[in-house]
C-alpha positions as a Python dict, from the first residue, in 0.01 Angstrom:
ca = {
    (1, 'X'): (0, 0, 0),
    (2, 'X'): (-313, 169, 117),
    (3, 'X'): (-167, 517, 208),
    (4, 'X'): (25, 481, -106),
    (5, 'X'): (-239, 458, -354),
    (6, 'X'): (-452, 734, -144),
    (7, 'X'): (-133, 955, -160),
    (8, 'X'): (-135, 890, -523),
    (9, 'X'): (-513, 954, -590),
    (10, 'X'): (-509, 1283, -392),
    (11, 'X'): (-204, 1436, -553),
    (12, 'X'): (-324, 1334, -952),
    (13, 'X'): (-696, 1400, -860),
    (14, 'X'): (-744, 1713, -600),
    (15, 'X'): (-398, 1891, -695),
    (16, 'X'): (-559, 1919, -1035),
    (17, 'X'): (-880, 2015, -942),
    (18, 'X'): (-742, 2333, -675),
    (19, 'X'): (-461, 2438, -955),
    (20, 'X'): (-709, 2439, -1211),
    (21, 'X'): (-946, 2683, -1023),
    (22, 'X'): (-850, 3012, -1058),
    (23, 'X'): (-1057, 3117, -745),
    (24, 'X'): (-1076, 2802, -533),
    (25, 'X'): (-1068, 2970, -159),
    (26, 'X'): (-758, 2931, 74),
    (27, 'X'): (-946, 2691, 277),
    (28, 'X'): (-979, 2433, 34),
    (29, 'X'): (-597, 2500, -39),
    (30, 'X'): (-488, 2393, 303),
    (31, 'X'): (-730, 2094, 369),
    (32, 'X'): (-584, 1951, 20),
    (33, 'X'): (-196, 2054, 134),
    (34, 'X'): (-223, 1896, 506),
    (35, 'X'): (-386, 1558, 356),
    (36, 'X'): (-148, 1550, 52),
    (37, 'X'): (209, 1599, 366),
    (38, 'X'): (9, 1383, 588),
    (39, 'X'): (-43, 1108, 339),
    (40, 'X'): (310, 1134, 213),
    (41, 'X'): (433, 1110, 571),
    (42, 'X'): (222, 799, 597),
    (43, 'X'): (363, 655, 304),
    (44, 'X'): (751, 761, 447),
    (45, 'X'): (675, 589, 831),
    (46, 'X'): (516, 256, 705),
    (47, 'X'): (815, 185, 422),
    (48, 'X'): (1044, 280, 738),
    (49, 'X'): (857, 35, 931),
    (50, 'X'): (889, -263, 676),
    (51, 'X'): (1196, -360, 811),
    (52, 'X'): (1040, -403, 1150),
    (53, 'X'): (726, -627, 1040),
}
């Protein structure tokens, strides 16, 4: 439920924040789009792994 709710918070919160800049660097881009697929692939693995708990 963790990674869910983190996944959650990051894409409503930072997603907004780096498409509302119009200038917000190509770092910042990346950081936000490897948290937001890690998170998600998080989320993917542990409701795979329910069935194994």
């Amino acid at each position: 439920m963790g990674l869910l709710a983190a996944a959650l918070l990051i894409q409503v919160v930072l997603f907004r924040r780096a498409t509302a800049r119009e200038s917000g660097g190509a770092a910042a881009g990346k950081f936000i789009a490897i948290l937001s697929l890690t998170l998600w692939a998080g989320v993917g693995v542990a409701g795979r792994a329910i069935g194994f708990i």
